[in-house]
DODRENTOR-615943 format. One record per residue (C-alpha): residue number from 1; residue in three letters; chain; x, y, z. Coordinates in steps of 0.1 Angstrom, whole numbers, plus 5000, padded with zeros to 4 digits. Layout:
<nodes>
<node NUM 'Ala' 'A' <X Y Z>>
...
</nodes>
This chain:
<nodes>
<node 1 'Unk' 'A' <9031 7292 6718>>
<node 2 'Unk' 'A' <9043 7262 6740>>
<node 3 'Unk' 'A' <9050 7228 6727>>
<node 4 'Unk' 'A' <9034 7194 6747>>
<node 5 'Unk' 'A' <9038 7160 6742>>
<node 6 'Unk' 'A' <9005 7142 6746>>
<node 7 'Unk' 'A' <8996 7102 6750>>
<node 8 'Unk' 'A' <8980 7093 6713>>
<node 9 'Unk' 'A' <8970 7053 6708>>
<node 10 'Unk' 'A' <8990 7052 6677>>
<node 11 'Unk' 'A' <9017 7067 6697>>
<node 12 'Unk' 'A' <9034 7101 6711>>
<node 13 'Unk' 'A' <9027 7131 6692>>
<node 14 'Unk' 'A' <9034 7173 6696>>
<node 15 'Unk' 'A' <9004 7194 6701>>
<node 16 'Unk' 'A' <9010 7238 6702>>
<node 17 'Unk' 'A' <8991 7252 6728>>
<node 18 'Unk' 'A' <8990 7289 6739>>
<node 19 'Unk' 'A' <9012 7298 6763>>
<node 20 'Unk' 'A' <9010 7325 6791>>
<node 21 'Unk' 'A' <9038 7349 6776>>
<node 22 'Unk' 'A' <9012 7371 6759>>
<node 23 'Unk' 'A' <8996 7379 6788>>
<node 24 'Unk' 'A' <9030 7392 6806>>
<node 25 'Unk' 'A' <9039 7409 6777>>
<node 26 'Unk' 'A' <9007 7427 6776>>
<node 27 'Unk' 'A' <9009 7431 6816>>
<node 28 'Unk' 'A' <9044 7449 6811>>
<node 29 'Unk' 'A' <9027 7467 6779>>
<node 30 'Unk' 'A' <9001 7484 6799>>
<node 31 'Unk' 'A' <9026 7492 6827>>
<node 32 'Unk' 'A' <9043 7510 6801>>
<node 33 'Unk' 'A' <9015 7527 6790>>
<node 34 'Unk' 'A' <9007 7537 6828>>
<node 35 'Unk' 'A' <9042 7551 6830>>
<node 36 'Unk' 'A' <9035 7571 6799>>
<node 37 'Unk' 'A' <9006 7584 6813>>
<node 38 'Unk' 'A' <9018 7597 6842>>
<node 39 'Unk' 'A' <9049 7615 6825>>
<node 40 'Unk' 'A' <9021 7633 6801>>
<node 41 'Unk' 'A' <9000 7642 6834>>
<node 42 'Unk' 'A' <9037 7656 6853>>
<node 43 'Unk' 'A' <9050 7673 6817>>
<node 44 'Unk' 'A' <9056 7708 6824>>
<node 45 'Unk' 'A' <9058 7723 6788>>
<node 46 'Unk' 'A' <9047 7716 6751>>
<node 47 'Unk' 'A' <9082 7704 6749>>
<node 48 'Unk' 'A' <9081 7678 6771>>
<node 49 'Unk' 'A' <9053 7665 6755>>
<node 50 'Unk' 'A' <9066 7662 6720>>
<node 51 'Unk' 'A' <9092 7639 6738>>
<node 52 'Unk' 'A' <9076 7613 6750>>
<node 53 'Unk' 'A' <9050 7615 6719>>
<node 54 'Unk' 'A' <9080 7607 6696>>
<node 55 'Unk' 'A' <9097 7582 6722>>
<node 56 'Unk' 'A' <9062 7563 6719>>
<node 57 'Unk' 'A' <9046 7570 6683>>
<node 58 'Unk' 'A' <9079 7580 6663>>
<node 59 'Unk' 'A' <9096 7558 6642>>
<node 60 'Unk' 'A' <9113 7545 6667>>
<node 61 'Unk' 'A' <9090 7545 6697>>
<node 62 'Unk' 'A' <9080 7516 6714>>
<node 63 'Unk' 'A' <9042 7516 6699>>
<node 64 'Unk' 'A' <9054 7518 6663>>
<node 65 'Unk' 'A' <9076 7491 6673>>
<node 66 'Unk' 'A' <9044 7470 6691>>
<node 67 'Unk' 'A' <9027 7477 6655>>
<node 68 'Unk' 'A' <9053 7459 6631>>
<node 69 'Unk' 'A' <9051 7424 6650>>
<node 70 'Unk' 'A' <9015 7423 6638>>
<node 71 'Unk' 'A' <9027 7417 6605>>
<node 72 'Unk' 'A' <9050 7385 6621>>
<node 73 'Unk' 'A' <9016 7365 6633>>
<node 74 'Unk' 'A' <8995 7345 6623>>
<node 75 'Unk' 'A' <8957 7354 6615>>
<node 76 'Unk' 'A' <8947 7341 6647>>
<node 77 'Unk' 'A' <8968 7358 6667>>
<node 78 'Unk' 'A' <8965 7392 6648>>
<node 79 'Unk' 'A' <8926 7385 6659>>
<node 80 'Unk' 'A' <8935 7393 6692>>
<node 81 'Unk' 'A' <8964 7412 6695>>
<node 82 'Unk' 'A' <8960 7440 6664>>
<node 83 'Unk' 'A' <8928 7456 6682>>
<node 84 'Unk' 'A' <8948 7457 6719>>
<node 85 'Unk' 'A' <8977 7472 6698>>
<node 86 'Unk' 'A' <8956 7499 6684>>
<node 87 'Unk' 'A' <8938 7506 6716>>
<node 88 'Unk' 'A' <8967 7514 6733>>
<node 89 'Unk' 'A' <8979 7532 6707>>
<node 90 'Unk' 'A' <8945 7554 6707>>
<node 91 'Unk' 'A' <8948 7559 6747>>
<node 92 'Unk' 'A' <8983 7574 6742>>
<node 93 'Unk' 'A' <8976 7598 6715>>
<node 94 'Unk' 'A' <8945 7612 6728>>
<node 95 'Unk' 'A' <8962 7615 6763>>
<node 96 'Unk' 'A' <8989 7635 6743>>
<node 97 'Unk' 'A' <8967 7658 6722>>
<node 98 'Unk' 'A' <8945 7663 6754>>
<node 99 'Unk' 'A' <8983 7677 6774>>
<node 100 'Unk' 'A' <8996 7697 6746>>
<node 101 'Unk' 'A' <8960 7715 6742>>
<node 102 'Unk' 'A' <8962 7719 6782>>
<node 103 'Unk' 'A' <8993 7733 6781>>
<node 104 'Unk' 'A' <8988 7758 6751>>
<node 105 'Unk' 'A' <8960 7768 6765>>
<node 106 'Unk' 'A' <8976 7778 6801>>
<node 107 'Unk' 'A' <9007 7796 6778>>
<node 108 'Unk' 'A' <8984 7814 6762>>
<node 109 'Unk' 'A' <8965 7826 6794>>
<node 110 'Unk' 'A' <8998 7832 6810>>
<node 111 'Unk' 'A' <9005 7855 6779>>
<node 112 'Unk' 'A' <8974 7877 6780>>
<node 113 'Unk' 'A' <8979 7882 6815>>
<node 114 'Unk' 'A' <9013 7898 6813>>
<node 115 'Unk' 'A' <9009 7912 6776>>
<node 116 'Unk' 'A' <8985 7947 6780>>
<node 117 'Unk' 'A' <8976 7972 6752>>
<node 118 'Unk' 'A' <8975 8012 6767>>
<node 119 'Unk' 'A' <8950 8024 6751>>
<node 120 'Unk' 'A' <8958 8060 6765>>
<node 121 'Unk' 'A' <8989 8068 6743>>
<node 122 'Unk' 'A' <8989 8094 6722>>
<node 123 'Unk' 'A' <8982 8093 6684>>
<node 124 'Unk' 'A' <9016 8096 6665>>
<node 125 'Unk' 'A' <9027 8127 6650>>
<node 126 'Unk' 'A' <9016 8120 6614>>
<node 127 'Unk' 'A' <8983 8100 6603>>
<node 128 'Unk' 'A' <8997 8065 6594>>
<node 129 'Unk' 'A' <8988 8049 6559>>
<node 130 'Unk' 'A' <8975 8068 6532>>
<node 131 'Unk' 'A' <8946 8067 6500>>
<node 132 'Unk' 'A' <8956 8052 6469>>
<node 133 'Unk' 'A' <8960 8076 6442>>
<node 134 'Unk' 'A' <8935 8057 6422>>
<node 135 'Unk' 'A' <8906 8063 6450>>
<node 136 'Unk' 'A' <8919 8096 6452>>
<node 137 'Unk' 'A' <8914 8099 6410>>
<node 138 'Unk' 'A' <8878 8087 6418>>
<node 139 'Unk' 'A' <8873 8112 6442>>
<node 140 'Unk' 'A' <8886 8144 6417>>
<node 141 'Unk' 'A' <8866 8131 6386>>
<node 142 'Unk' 'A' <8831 8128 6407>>
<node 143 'Unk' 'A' <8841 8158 6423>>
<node 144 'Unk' 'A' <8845 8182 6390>>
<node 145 'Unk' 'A' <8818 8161 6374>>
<node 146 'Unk' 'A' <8790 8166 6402>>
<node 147 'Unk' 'A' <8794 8200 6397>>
<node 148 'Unk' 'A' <8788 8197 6357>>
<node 149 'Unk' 'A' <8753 8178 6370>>
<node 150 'Unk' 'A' <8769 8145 6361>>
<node 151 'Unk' 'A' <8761 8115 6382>>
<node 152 'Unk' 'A' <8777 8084 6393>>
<node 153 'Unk' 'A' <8767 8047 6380>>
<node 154 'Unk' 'A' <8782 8021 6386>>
<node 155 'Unk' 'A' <8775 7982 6372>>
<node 156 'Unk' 'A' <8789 7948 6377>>
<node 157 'Unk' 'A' <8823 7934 6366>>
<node 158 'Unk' 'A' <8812 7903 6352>>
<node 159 'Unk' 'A' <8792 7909 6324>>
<node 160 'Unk' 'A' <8778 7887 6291>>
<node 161 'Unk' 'A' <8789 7896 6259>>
<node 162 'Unk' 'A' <8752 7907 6246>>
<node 163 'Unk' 'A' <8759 7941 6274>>
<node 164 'Unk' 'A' <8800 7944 6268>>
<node 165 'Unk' 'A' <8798 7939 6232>>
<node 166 'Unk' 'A' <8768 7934 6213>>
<node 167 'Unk' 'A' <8745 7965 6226>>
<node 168 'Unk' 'A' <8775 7987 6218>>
<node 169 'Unk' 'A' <8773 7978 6181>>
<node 170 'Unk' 'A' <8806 7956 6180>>
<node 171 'Unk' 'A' <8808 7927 6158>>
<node 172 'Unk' 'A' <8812 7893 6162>>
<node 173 'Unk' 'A' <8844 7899 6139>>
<node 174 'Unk' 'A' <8856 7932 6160>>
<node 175 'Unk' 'A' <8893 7921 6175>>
<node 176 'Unk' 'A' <8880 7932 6214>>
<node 177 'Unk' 'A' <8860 7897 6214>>
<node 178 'Unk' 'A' <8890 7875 6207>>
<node 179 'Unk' 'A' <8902 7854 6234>>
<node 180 'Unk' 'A' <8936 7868 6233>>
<node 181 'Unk' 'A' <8921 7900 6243>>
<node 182 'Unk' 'A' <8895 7892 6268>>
<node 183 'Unk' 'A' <8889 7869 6298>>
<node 184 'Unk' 'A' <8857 7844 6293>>
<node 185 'Unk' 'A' <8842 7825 6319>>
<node 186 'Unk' 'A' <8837 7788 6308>>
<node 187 'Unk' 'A' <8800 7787 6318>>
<node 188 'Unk' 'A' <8773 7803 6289>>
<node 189 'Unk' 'A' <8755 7830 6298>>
<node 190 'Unk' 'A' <8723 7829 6318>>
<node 191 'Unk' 'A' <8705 7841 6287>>
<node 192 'Unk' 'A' <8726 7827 6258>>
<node 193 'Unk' 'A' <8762 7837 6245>>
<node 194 'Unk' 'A' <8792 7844 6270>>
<node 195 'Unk' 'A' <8802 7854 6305>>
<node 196 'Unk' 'A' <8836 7874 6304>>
<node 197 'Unk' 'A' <8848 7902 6326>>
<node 198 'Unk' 'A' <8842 7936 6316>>
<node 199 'Unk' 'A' <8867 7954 6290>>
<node 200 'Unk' 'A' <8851 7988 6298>>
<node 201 'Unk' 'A' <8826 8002 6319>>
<node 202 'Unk' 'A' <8803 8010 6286>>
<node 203 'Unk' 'A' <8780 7981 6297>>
<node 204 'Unk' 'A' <8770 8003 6325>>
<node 205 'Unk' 'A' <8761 8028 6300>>
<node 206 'Unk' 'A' <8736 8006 6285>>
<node 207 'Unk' 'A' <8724 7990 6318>>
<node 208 'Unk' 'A' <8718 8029 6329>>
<node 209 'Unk' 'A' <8700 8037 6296>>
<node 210 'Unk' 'A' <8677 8009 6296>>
<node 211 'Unk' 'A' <8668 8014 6331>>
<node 212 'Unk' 'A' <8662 8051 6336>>
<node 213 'Unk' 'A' <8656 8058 6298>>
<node 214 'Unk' 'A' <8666 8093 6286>>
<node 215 'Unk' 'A' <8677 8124 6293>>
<node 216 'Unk' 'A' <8709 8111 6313>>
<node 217 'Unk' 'A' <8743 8127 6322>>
<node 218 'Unk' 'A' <8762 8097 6344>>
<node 219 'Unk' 'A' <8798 8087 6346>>
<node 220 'Unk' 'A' <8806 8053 6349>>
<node 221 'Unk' 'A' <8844 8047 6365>>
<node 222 'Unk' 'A' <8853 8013 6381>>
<node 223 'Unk' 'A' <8877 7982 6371>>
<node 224 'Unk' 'A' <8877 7968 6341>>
<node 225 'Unk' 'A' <8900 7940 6326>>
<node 226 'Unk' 'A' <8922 7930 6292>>
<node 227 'Unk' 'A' <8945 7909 6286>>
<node 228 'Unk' 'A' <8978 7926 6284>>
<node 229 'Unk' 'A' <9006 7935 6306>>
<node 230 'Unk' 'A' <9039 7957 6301>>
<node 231 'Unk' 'A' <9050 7993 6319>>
<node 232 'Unk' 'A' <9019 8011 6303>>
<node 233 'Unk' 'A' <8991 7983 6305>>
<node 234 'Unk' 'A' <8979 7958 6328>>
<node 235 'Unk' 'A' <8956 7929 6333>>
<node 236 'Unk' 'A' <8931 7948 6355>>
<node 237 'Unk' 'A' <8933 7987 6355>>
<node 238 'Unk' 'A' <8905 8012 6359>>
<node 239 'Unk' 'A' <8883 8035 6336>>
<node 240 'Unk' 'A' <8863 8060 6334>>
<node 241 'Unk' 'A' <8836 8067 6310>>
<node 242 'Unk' 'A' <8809 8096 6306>>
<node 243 'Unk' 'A' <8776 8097 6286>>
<node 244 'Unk' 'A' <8750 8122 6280>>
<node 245 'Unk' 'A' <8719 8115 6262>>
<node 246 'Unk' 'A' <8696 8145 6257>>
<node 247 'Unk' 'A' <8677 8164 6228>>
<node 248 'Unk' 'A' <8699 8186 6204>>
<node 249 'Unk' 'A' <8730 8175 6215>>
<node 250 'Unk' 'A' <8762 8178 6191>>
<node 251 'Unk' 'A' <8801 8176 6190>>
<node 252 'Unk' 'A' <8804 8211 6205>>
<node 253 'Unk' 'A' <8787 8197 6239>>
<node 254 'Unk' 'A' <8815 8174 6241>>
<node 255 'Unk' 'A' <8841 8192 6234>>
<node 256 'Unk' 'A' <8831 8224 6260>>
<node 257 'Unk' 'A' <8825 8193 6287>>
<node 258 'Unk' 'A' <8858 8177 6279>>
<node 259 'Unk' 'A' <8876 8213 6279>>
<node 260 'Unk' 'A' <8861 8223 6312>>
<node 261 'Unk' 'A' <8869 8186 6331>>
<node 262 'Unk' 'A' <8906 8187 6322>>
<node 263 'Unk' 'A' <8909 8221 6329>>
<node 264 'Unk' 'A' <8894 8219 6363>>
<node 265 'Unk' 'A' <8911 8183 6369>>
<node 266 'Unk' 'A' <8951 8199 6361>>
<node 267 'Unk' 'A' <8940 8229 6375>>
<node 268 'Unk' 'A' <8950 8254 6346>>
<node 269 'Unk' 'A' <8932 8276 6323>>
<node 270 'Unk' 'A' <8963 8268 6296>>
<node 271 'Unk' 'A' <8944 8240 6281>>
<node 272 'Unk' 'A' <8940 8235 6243>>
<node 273 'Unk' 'A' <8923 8202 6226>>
<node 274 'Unk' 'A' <8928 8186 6194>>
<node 275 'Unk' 'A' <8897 8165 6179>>
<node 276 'Unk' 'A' <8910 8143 6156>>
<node 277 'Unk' 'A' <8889 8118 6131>>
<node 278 'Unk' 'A' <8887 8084 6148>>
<node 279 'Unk' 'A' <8864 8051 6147>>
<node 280 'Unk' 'A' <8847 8030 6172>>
<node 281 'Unk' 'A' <8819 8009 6170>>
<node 282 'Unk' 'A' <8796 8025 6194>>
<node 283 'Unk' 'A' <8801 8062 6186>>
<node 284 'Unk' 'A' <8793 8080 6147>>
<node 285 'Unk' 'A' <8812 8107 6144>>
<node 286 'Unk' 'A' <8843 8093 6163>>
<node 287 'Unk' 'A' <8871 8114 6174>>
<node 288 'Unk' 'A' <8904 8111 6193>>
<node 289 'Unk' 'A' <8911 8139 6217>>
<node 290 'Unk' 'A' <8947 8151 6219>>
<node 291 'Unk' 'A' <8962 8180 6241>>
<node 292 'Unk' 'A' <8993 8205 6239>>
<node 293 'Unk' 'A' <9026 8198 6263>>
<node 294 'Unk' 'A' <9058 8206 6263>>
<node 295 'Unk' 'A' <9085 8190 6287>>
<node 296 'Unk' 'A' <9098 8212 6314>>
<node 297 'Unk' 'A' <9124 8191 6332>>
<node 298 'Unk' 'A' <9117 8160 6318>>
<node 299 'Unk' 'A' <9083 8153 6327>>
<node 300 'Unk' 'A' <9049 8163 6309>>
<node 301 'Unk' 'A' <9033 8193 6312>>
<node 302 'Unk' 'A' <9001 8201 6295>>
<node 303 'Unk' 'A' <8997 8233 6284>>
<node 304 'Unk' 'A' <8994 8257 6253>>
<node 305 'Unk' 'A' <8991 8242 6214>>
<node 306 'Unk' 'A' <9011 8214 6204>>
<node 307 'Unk' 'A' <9015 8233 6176>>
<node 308 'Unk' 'A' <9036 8262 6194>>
<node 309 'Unk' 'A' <9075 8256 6196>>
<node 310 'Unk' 'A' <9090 8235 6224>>
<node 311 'Unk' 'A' <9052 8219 6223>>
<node 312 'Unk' 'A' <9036 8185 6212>>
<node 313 'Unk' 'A' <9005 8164 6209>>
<node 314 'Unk' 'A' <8998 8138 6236>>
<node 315 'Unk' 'A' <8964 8113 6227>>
<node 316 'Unk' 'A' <8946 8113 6259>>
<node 317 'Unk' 'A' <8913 8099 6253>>
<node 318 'Unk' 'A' <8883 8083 6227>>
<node 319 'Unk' 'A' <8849 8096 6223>>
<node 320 'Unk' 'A' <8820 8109 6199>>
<node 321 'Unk' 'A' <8786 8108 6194>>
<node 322 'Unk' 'A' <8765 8077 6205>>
<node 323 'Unk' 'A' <8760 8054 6173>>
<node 324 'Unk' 'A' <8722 8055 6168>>
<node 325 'Unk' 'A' <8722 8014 6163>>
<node 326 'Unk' 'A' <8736 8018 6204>>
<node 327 'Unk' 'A' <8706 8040 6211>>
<node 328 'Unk' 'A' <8682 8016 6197>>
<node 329 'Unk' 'A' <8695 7988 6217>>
<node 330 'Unk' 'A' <8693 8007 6250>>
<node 331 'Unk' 'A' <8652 8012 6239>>
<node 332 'Unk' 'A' <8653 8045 6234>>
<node 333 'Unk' 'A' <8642 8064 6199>>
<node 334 'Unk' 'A' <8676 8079 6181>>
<node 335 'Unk' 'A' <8656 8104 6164>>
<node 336 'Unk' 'A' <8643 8121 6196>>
<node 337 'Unk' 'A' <8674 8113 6216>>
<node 338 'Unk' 'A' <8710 8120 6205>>
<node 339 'Unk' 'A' <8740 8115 6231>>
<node 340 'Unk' 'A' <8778 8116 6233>>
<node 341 'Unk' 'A' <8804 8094 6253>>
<node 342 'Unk' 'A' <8837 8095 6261>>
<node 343 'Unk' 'A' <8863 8074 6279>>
<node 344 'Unk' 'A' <8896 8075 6295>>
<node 345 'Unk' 'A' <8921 8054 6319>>
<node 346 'Unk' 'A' <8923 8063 6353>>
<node 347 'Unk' 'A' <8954 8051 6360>>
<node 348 'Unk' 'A' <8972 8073 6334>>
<node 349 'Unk' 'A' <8958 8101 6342>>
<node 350 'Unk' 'A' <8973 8098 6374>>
<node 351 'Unk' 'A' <9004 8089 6365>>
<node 352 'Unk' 'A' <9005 8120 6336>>
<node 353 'Unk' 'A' <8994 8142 6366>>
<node 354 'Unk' 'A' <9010 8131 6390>>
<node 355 'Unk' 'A' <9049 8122 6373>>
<node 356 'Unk' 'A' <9046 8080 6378>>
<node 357 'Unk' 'A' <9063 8063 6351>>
<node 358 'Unk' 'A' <9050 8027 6355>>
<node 359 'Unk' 'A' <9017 8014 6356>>
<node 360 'Unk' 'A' <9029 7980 6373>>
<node 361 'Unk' 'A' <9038 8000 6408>>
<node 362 'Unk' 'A' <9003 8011 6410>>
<node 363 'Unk' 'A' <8990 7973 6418>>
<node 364 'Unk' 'A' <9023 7958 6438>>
<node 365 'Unk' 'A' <9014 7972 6472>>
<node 366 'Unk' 'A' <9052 7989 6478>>
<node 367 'Unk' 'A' <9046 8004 6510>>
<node 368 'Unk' 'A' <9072 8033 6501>>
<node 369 'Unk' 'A' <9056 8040 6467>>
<node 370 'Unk' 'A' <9021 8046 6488>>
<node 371 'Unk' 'A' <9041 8068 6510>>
<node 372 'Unk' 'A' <9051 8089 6483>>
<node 373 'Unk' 'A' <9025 8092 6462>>
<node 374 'Unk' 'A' <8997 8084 6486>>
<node 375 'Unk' 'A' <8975 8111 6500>>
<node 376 'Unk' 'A' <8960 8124 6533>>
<node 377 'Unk' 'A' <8929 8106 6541>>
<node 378 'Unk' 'A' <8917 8143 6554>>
<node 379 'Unk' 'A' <8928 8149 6518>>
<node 380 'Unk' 'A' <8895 8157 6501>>
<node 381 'Unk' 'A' <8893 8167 6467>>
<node 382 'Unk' 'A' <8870 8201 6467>>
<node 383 'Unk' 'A' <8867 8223 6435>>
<node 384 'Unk' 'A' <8876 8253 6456>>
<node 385 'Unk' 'A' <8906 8239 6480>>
<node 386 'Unk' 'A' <8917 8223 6443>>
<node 387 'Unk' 'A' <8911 8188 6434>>
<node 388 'Unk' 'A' <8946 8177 6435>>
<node 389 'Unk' 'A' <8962 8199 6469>>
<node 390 'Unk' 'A' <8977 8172 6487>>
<node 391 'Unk' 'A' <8979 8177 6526>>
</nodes>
């Protein structure tokens, strides 16, 4: 502002006029912004043009410093001046964005014209990566089980409790349903109750049942998930279950179908079982299923009575005869149809097979334990080459 006297008939008095040093300042301002321009357009590198964006818009730079006297004015002049600060604000960072995206651009063509990929070298010596032992466990059981006419069925992971625990006569007491044990979803289910992830693959055994009625001889492997965690459990692990639902079937069935799986899946005739008294909710009779081993340089090997010297009794799986309450729930008549099920963990049976002593190394991705225990993926698992010959 510049300060007049003026003639006033009551006498001389001081008047504040404008006065012309805005506009030089904003005539040097925009040669500055022309001189910034022209270093953007004449910057060679990305470098360059992170310079002169922080010796314009850093803390320091001679915008940011334009952008504090705003607060030093008066409303009127603010008016005015605010929206010319912020346009030449705008012009510089848009002329800086537009450079650096230029000039990655070009460094990036330069780069893909001197980097090449020959696709005419030879394959390395041996295969690289390898299958999980758990696929590879997937592979064996459907392999020994196809051949016993089983087939495989498979269901989703996220089930409601009516499928994962009502249909397989569990109460609403039973322990399994507790939140401690099993992860809910906070949404009700579609139809009433709960949404949870699946603790076993058994739903599929009901979803099967109720969809292609009876007589049926499925697996049902896949993930399923409880809350616990330590060497021998963990959150999400994977199962396996079988069912057969026929006429006249009894307890010897499943113990001749359990007998010839293991022996065909450790590849030994030196197999004996133990049936032991048991309970679950969903089978009536219930038994445990033990099997002989004895430890021949400290690991597990299965193998004659646990009864015998030097031998012992190791649980390896649940099963029995289907509950007639489950039967009636999957629609089907229990005195026509009679079943039995069975159920076992993938993952230990590949770590009693195959000698792994923690359950946790299966799921942390170790490239070195893959390399070890991993398999060929030319590795498959045939009946007469023997379901676990690793290549």
């Amino acid at each position: 502002m510049h300060e007049i006297r003026k003639r006033h008939p009551k006498g001389w008095r001081f008047l504040f006029v404008p006065f012309k040093r805005s506009r030089i300042m904003s005539t040097e301002q925009e040669n500055q912004v022309t001189q910034t321009l022209e270093r953007l357009h004449q910057a060679a590198s990305v470098s360059d043009v992170e310079a002169i964006r922080v010796e314009a818009l850093g803390k320091q730079g001679w915008i940011s410093q334009l952008m504090k006297t705003l607060g030093k004015m008066t409303a009127e002049e603010r008016q005015t001046e605010a929206p010319r600060i912020q346009g030449i604000r705008a012009r510089v960072a848009d002329a800086i964005e537009d450079r650096k995206a230029a000039l990655e651009a070009a460094e990036l063509e330069a780069r893909l014209a001197t980097e090449t990929l020959d696709l005419t070298l030879p394959a390395p010596d041996a295969p690289r990566g390898s299958v999980h032992p758990v696929s590879q466990m997937m592979d064996e059981l459907a392999e020994i089980f196809a051949d016993m006419g089983f087939s495989v069925a498979t269901g989703p992971e996220i089930e409601d409790d009516w499928y994962n625990f009502t249909a397989l006569n569990m109460p609403e007491s039973h322990p399994a349903r507790a939140m401690h044990d099993t992860f809910y979803f906070p949404d009700p289910a579609p139809k009433g109750g709960k949404m949870l992830l699946r603790t076993h693959t058994s739903p599929v055994q009901i979803r099967t049942m109720m969809r292609d009625g009876a007589p049926l001889r499925i697996i049902a492997p896949g993930r399923v998930y409880r809350s616990d965690s330590d060497a021998t459990h963990t959150p999400m692990f994977h199962q396996v279950e079988g069912l057969v639902i026929d006429k006249g079937i009894h307890l010897g069935h499943l113990k001749w179908t359990l007998e010839t799986f293991l022996k065909a899946f450790f590849e030994t005739d030196d197999i004996v079982l133990r049936l032991r008294p048991s309970y679950f909710p969903f089978t009536e009779p219930s038994v445990e299923v033990d099997v002989g081993f004895a430890i021949v340089d400290g690991k597990r090997v299965l193998g004659g009575s646990g009864d015998a010297p030097g031998h012992a009794w190791m649980e390896l799986l649940g099963s029995g005869m289907v509950n007639r309450r489950v039967i009636e729930f999957a629609g089907l008549d229990p005195d026509e149809w009679q079943g039995f099920a069975w159920g076992l963990g993938v993952d230990r049976l590949a770590m009693l097979k195959y000698g792994m002593d923690d359950l946790r190394a299966f799921f942390d991705g170790d490239a070195r334990w893959l390399q070890h225990y991993g398999f060929s993926g030319l590795d498959q698992p045939t009946l007469s080459g023997g379901v676990g010959a690793k290549a």
